[in-house]
C-alpha positions in Angstrom: -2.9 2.1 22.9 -1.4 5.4 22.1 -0.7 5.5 18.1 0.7 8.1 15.8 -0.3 7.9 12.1 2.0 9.4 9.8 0.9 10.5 6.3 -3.2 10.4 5.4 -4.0 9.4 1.8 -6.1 6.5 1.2 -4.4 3.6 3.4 -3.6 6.1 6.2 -6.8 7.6 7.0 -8.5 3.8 6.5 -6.0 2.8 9.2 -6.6 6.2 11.7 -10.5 5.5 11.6 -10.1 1.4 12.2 -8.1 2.5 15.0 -10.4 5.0 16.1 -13.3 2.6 16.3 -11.3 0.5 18.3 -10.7 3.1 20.5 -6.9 3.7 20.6 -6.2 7.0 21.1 -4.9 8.6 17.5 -2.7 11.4 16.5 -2.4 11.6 13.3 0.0 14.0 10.4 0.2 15.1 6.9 2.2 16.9 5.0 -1.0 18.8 3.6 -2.5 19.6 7.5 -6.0 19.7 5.5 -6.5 16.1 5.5 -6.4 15.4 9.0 -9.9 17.8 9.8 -12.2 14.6 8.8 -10.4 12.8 11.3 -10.2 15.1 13.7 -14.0 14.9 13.8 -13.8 11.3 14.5 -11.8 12.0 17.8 -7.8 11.9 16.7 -5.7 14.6 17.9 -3.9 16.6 15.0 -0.3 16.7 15.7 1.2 20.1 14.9 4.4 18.5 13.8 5.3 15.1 12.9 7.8 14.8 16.2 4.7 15.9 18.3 3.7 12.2 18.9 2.9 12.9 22.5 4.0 11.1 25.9 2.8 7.6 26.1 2.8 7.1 22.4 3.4 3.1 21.9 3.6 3.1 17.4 4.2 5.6 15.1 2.3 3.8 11.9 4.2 5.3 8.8 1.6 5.3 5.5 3.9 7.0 3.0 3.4 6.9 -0.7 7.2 5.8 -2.0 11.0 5.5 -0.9 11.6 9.0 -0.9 9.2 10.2 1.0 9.5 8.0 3.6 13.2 8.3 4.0 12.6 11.9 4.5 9.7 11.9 6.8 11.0 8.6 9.4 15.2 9.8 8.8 15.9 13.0 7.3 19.3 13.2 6.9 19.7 9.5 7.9 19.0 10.3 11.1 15.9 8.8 13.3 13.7 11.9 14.3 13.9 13.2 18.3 10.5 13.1 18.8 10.4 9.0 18.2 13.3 8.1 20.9 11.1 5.7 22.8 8.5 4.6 20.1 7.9 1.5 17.7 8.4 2.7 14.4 6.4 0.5 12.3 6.5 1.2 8.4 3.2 0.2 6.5 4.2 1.0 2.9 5.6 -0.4 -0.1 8.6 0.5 -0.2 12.2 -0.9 -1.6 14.0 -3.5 0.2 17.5 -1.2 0.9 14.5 1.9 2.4 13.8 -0.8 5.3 17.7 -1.7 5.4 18.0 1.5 5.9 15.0 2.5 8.7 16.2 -0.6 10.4 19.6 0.9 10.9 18.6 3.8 12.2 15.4 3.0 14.7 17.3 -0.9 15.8 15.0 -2.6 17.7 12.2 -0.4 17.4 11.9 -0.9 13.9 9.1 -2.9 12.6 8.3 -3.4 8.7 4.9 -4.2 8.2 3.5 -3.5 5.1 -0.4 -4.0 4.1 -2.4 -6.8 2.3 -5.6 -5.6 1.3 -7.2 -2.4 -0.4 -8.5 1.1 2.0 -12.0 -0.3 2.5 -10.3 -3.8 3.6 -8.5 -2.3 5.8 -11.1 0.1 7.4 -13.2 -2.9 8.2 -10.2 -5.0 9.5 -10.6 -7.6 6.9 -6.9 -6.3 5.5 -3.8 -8.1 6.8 -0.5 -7.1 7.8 3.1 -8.9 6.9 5.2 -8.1 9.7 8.9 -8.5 10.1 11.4 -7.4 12.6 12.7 -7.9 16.2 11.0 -10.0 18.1 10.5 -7.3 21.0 8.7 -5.0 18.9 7.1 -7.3 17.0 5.5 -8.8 20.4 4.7 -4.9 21.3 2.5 -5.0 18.5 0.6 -8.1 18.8 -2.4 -6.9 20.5 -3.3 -4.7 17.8 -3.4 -6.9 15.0 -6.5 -8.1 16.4 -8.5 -5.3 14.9 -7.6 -6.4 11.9 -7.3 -10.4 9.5 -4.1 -11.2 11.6 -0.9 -10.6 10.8 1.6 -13.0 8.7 4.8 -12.9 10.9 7.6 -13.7 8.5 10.5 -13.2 10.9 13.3 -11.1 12.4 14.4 -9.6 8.8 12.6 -6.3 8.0 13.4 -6.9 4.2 11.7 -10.3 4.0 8.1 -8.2 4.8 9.2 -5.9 2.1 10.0 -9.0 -0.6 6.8 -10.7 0.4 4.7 -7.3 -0.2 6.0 -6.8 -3.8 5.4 -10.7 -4.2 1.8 -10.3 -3.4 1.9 -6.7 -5.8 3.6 -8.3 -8.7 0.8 -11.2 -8.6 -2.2 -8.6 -8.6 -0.1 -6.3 -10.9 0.6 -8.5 -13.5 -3.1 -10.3 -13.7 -4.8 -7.3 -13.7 -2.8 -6.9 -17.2 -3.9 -10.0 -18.2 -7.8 -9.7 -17.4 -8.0 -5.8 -19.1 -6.7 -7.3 -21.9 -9.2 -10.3 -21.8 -12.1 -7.3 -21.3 -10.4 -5.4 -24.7 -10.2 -8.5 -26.3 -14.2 -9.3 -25.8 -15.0 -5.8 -26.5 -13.2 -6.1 -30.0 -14.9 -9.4 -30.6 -18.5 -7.3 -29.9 -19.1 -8.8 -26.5 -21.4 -6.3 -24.8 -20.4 -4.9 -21.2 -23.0 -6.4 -18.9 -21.9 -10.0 -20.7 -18.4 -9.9 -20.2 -18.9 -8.2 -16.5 -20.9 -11.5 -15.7 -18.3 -13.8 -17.3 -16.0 -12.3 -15.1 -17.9 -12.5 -11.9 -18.6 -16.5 -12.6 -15.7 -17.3 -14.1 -13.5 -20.3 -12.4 -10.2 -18.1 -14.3 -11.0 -14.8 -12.3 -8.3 -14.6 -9.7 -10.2 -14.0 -6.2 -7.8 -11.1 -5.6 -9.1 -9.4 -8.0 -12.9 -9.8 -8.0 -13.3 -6.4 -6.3 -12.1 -4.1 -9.3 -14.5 -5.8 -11.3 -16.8 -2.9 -11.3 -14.1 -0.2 -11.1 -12.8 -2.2 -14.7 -15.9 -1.1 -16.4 -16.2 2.3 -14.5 -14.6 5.0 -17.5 -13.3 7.2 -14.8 -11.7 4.0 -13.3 -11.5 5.8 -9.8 -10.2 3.6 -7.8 -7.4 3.1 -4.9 -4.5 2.2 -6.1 -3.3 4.5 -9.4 -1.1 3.8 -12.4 1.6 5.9 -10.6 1.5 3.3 -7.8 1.3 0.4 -9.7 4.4 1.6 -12.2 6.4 1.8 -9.0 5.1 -1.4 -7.2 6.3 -3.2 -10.5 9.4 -1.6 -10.9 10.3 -2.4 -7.2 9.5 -5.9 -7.8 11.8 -6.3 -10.9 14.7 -4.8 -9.5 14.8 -7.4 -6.9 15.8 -9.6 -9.5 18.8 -6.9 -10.7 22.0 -9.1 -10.7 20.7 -12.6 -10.5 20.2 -13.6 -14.4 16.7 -14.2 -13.7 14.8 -13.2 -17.0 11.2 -11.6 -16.3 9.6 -10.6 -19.3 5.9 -11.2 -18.9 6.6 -8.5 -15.6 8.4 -6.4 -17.8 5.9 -6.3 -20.6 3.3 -5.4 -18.2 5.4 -2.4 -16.6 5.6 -0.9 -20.4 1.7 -1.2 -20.4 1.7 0.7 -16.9 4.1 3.3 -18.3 2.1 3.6 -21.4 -0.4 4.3 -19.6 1.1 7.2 -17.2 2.0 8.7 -20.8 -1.3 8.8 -21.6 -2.5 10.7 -18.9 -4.0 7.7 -17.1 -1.6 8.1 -14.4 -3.9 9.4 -11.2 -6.6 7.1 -12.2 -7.0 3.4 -10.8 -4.8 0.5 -12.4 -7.7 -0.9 -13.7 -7.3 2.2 -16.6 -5.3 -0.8 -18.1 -8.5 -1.3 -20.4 -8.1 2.0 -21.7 -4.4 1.1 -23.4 -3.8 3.0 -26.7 -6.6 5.2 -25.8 -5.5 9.5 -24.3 -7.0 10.2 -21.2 -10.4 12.6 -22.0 
């Protein structure tokens, strides 16, 4: 299959080069042309601008950072772009609810909102998942490539109910990744040594399985991760305005977005959410 990738940080390239390895044929775009050299080596086809998708092309896979971004790139000016009249657009990011509303009324049926379950390296090895929402003739379009992938979780015709799901499955990691640095802060006060709490963690019963894989990057002080305090401020925010208007008190969410935004003021703000540990501490 033909596929455009739009936008190359972490979760974009990781999706380019598990497509290349499958051996659909790749064009990929970045705002900052630099980043798509690697894959360019790897046998994708840098696209000089992001409406040069090329004939044939089946998906344009957006892997945008936030709402505003993608608005701009997929419909500047609330427009869809000329260069995507007879693609899928398919939106991979976590983005607000009214951003898909909005991408849905401009691309129609060729609008599909699948946004991803699972961290870069998941989903460069296909163990990551999609949730996918939208027609049902684009979502069809789309089946055979979930196959390089853990599947997808079809949720239905509604783009927003992928996007609800995704800051679901955010909030849950989000918010007990609060919980466990504190559990780490509070072992380190109590004089428990590193290696000891890294192995209560690992065997614990308590650990939630989604978050086993940033045990290490917990007890890395550089926490360089995936997924940065920036990101997870947003995620979090996104998650509690859904609840905006509905009387629905959420103030173990809240208090962990004040820990998150704590923690941007402190200069943590490019490194990994696991730079929770370092609360009340300025970034070296």
């Amino acid at each position: 299959m033909r596929i455009a990738v739009v936008g190359l940080g972490r979760m974009g390239r990781a999706l380019a080069e598990r497509l290349l390895e499958e051996g659909d044929q790749v064009s990929v775009w970045n705002r900052t042309a630099s980043r798509a050299a690697v894959l360019q080596e790897q046998g994708a086809r840098a696209m000089d601008s992001v409406d040069d998708v090329g004939d044939g092309c089946g998906a344009v896979f957006l892997c945008l950072a936030d709402d505003r971004s993608t608005r701009d790139v997929a419909a500047p000016k609330g427009r869809a772009r000329t260069g995507w009249e007879s693609t899928l657009v398919v939106n991979t990011g976590t983005v607000a609810p009214d951003v898909v509303t909005a991408l849905a009324h401009v691309y129609g049926e060729r609008f599909v909102n699948a946004p991803i379950v699972g961290p870069p390296h998941a989903l460069r090895s296909g163990a990551a998942k999609f949730i996918v929402a939208g027609p049902a003739s684009g979502r069809a379009g789309l089946l055979p490539l979930w196959k390089a992938f853990a599947g997808a979780h079809d949720v239905g015709e509604d783009p927003q109910t992928a996007a609800v799901i995704k800051l679901l499955h955010n909030q849950m990691l989000l918010v007990q990744l609060a919980v466990i640095a504190e559990t780490l802060r509070a072992g380190r006060a109590a004089g428990v040594d590193d290696a000891t709490l890294a192995t209560t963690l690992r065997e614990s019963a308590m650990m939630p399985a989604g978050l086993r894989n940033r045990i290490d990057v917990l007890f890395d002080p550089d926490h360089a991760g995936w997924f940065s305090i920036v990101q997870g401020t947003k995620d979090v925010t996104l998650f509690l305005d859904l609840a905006k208007g509905s009387g629905t008190p959420l103030p173990v969410t809240e208090a962990a977005r004040e820990a998150y935004e704590q923690l941007a003021e402190d200069g943590w703000e490019t490194h990994d959410v696991t730079a929770l540990v370092e609360y009340g501490r300025h970034s070296a």
